[in-house]
C-alpha positions in Angstrom: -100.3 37.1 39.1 -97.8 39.6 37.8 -94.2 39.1 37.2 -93.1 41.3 40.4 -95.4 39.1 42.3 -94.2 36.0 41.1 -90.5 37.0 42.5 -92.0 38.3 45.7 -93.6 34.3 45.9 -90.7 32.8 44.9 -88.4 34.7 47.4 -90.4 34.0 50.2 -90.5 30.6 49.7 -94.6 30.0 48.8 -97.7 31.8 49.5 -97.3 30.7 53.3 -94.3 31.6 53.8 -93.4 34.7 56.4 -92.1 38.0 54.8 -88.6 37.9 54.8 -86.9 41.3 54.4 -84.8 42.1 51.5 -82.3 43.7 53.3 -81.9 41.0 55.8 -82.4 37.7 53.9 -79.2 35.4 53.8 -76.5 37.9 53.1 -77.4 39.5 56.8 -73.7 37.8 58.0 -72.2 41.0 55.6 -72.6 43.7 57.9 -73.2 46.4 55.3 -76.5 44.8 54.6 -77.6 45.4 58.3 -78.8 49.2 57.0 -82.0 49.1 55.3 -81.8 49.4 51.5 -82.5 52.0 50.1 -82.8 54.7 53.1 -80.7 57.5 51.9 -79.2 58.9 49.1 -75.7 57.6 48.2 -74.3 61.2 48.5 -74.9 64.9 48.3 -75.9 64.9 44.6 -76.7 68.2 44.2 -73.4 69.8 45.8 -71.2 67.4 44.1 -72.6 67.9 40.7 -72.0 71.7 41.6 -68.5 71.9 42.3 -67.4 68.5 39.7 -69.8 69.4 36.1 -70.8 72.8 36.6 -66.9 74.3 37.9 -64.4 71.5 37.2 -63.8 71.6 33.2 -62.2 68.1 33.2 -64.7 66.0 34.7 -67.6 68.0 32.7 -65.6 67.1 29.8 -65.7 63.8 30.9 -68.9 63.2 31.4 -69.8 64.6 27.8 -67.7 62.7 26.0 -68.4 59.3 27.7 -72.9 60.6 27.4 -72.6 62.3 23.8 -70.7 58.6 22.8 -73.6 56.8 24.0 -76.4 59.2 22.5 -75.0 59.0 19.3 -74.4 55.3 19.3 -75.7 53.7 16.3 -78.4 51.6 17.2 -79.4 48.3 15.7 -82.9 48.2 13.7 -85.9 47.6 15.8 -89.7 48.0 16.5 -89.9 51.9 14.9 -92.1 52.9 17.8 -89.3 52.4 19.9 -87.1 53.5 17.6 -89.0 56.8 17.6 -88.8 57.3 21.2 -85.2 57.0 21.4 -83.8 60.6 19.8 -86.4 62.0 21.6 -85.4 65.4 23.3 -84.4 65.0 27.3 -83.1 67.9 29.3 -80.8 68.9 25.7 -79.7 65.7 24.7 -81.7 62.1 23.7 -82.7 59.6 25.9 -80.0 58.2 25.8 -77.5 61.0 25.9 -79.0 62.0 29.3 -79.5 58.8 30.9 -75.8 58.0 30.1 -75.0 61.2 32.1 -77.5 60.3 35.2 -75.9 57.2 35.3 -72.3 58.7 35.4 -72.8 60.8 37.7 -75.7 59.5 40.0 -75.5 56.2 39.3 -79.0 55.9 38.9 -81.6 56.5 35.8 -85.1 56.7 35.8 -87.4 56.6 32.9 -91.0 57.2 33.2 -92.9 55.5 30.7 -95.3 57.8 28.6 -99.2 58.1 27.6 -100.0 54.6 25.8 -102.6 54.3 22.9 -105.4 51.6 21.9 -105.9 48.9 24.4 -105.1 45.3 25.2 -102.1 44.2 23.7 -102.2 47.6 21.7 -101.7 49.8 24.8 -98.5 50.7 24.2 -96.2 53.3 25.1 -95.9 56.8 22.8 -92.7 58.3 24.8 -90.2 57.4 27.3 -89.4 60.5 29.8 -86.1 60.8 31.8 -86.9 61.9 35.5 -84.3 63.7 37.7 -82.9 60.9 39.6 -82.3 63.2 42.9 -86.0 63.9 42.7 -87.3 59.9 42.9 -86.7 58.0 45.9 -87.4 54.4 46.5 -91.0 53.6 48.0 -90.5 49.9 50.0 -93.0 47.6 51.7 -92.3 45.8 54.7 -90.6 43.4 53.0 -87.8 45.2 51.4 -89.2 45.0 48.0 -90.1 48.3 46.3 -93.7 48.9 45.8 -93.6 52.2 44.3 -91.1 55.7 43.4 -91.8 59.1 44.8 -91.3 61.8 42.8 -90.4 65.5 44.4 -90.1 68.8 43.2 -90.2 71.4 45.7 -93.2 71.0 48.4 -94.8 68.4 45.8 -94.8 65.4 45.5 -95.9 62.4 43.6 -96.3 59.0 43.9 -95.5 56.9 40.7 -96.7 52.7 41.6 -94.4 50.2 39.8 -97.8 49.4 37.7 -100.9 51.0 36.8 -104.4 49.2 37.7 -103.8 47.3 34.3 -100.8 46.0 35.2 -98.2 47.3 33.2 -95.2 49.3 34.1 -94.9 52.7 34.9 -91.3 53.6 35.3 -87.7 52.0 34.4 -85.1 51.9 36.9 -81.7 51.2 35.4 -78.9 52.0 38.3 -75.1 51.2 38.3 -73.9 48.3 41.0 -73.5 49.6 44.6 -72.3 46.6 46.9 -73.8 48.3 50.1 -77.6 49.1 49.0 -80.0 47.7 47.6 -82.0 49.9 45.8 -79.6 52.8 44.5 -76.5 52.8 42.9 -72.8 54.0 42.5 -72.2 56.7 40.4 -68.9 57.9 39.3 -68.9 61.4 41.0 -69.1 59.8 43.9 -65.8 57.8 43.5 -64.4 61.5 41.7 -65.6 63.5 45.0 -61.9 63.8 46.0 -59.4 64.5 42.8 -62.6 67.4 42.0 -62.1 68.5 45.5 -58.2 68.5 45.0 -58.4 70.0 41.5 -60.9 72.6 42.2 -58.7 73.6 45.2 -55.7 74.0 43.3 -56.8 76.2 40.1 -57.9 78.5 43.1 -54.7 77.9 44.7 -52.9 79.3 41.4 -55.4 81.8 40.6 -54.2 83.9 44.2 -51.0 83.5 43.4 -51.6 84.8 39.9 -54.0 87.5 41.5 -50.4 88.1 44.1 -47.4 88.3 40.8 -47.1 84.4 41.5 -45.1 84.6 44.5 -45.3 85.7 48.2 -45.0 89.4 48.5 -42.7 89.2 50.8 -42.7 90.6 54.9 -42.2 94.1 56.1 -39.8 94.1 58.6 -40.2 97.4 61.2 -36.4 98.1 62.8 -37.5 100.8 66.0 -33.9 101.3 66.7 -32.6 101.7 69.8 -35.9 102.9 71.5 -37.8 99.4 70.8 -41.1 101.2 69.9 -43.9 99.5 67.5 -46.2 100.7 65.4 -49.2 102.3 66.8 -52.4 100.8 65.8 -53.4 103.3 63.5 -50.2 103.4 61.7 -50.5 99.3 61.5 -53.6 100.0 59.7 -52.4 102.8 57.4 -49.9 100.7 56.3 -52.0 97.8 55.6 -54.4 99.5 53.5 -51.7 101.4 51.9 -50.2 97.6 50.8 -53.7 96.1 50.1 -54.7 99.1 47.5 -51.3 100.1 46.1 -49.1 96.8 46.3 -51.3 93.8 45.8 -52.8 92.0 42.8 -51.7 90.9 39.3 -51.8 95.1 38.2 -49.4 96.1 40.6 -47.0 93.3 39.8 -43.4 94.5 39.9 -44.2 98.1 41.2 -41.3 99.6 43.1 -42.7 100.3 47.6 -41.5 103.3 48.9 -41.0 102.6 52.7 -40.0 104.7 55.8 -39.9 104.9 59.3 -37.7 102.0 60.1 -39.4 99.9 57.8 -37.7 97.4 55.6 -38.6 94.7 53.1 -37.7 91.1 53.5 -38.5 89.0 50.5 -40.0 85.3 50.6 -40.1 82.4 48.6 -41.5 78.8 48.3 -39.5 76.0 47.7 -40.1 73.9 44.9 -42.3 71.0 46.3 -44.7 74.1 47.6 -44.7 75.6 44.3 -45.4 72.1 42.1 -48.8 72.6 42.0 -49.1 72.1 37.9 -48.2 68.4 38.9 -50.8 67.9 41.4 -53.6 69.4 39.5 -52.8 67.1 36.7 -52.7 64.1 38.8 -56.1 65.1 40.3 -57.1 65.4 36.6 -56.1 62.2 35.7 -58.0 60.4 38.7 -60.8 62.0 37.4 -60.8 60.9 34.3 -60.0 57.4 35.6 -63.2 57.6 37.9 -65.3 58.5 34.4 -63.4 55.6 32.5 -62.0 57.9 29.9 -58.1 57.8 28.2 -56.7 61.0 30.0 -55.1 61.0 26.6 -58.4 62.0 25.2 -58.7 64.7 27.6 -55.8 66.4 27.1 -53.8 65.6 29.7 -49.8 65.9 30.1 -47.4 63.5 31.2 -49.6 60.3 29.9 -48.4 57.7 27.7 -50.6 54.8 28.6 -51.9 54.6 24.6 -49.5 55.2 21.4 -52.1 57.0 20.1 -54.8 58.9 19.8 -57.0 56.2 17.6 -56.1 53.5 20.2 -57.4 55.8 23.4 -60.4 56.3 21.9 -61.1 52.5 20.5 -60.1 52.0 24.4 -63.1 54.2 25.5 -65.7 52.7 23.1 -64.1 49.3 24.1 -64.1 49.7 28.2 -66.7 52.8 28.9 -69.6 53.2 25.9 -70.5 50.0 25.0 -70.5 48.6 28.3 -72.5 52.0 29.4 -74.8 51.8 26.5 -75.4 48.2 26.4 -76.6 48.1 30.6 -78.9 51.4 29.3 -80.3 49.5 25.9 -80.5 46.1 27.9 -82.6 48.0 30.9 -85.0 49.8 28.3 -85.9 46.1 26.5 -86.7 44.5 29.6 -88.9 47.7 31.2 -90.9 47.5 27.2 -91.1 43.8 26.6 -94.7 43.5 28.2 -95.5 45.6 25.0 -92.7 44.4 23.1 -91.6 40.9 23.6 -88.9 40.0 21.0 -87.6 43.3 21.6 -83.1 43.2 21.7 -81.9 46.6 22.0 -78.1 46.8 20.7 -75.2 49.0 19.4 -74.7 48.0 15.6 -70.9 47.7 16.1 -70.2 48.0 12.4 -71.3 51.5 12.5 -69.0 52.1 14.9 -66.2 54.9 13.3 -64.0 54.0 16.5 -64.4 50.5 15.6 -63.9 50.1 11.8 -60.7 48.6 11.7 -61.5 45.9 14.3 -64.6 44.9 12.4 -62.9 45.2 9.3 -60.6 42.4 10.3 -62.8 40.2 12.2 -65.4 40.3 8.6 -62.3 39.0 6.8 -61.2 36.2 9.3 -64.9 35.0 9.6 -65.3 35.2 5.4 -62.0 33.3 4.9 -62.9 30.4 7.4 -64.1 27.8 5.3 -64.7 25.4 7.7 -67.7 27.5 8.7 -70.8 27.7 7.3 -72.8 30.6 6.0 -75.2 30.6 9.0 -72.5 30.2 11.6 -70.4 32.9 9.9 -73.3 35.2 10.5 -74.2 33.9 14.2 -70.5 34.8 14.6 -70.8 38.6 13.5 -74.0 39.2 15.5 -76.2 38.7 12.5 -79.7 37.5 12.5 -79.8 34.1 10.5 -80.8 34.2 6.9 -83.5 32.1 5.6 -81.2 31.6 2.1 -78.7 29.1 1.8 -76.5 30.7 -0.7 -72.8 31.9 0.3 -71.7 34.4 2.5 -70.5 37.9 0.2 
């Protein structure tokens, strides 16, 4: 019996047990479990990765510095044939670098789990692959448990089991927590959709009103007289494309109008709340860089003084965003490789840290000066493995 089949057992109570759906087991009383896991995608991927990393600079810059962080996070010494498959190349970044950003913005990651070599307990793995996570879809059985992913890319498709005849894994699943399903997560665009929205919207608001001298232009007033006669249609029109090709745009800022017939110019203005849109683009900004978990500080944001510093935003991100980010992906890849790698303990090596020098710095003095600890306790105490010496702690 495999491990999935041993939770299946487990969860339904014995081998004679009915089939009790995931998605309606004991939390059925929650009414957001009353939708079958796993149906739909948690949003419109696609669009939203369209209009947030591809047009708005501030979450693409987000997202870079939160996935680059984790791709070039030290990590501590392992098996070298995982080691290996870790800077491997994936879509432009490692494996990590791009999983980092699937998770950020889809909340989901999967990794497909290459050609293995030798057999028996020497089939293992040669390369870890990072699938498009809009492209996989959760296959379920009746009971709610997954029994398999489907893979599509156009008009094909490709079913990919949760293990191969032999019984070992075929795919990793690593996805962020999402309250309301059961088989996908959250990502962070999804909680972003809105300030991108809002900030998209308004560097296109200020781009018209660069693109129109950064004002309104102003109305033309027509003043007929005493015989109360409008413009004919054609001369509407005439004057219209005489204002669209002559009067409007950034170029023909400032360029004196040479009116007649009655005709007479009225300027316009906004007041100052219509006109303060620096302040809501940068508060849209700032929400996105919340969503992402990254210092706006870092960003380049105005009007933020959250951190004295630059050094203390960015210990804040390694601190709150990439460790936690990288440890959930390191964590997911040991327990998808321990049939092939049992002792395996992926982990950021914190003292390689740059971000986190100084705070390493001081917690290698307090632990060396505690004398009322010994040398393997001071070790268990800085995430070292134990040594098999007895001598003092240098």
């Amino acid at each position: 019996m495999s491990f999935l089949d041993s939770i299946r057992t487990a969860f339904k109570g014995g081998g004679g047990a009915s089939a009790v759906p995931l998605a309606r087991g004991i939390y059925s009383q929650w009414s957001w479990t009353h939708e079958r896991g796993g149906s739909r995608q948690p949003f419109e991927y696609r669009s939203a990765v369209r209009h947030a990393f591809l047009d708005n600079p501030v979450a693409q810059r987000a997202v870079r510095i939160v996935a680059e962080g984790v791709g070039n996070a030290p990590v501590s010494e392992t098996a070298p044939e995982v080691a290996a498959m870790l800077p491997n190349s994936q879509d432009g970044g490692t494996l990590l670098e791009t999983l980092a950003a699937h998770l950020l913005l889809h909340g989901n990651a999967f990794v497909q789990i290459g050609p293995r070599v030798g057999g028996g307990t020497g089939n293992r793995p040669v390369s870890l692959f990072a699938l498009r996570p809009e492209r996989v879809s959760v296959m379920q059985g009746e009971d709610g448990w997954p029994v398999g992913y489907r893979y599509r890319v156009g008009d094909a498709v490709r079913e990919i089991p949760l293990e191969d005849e032999d019984g070992w894994p075929c795919l990793i699943h690593l996805k962020a927590f999402h309250p309301a399903d059961d088989h996908y997560g959250a990502g962070c665009l999804s909680a972003a959709e809105q300030a991108v929205a809002i900030h998209n919207e308004a560097a296109r608001w200020n781009l018209a009103l660069l693109e129109n001298a950064a004002r309104p232009s102003g109305a033309l007033v027509y003043d007929s007289g005493a015989d109360s006669m409008s413009l004919s249609a054609d001369q509407f029109d005439r004057l219209k494309a005489e204002l669209a090709s002559a009067y409007q745009g950034g170029g023909n800022a400032g360029r004196p109008m040479l009116l007649e017939g009655g005709l007479k110019w009225q300027s316009l203005s906004l007041s100052p709340a219509d006109m303060d849109f620096a302040e809501l683009k940068a508060a849209a900004a700032r929400d996105i860089a919340l969503a992402f978990g990254v210092p706006p500080m870092l960003l380049g944001l105005p009007g933020d003084n959250t951190y004295s510093n630059y050094r203390e935003a960015n210990r804040a991100l390694w601190r709150l965003t990439v460790l936690p980010l990288a440890g959930k992906i390191l964590t997911g890849l040991s327990g998808g490789l321990s049939p092939w790698f049992p002792d395996l303990s992926l982990g950021i090596d914190l003292d390689r840290v740059p971000a986190l020098s100084e705070d390493r710095e001081k917690l290698w003095k307090h632990v060396s000066e505690a004398d009322f600890l010994d040398p393997q306790e001071k070790r268990a105490m800085l995430g070292l493995a134990p040594s098999h010496t007895t001598g003092d702690m240098q």
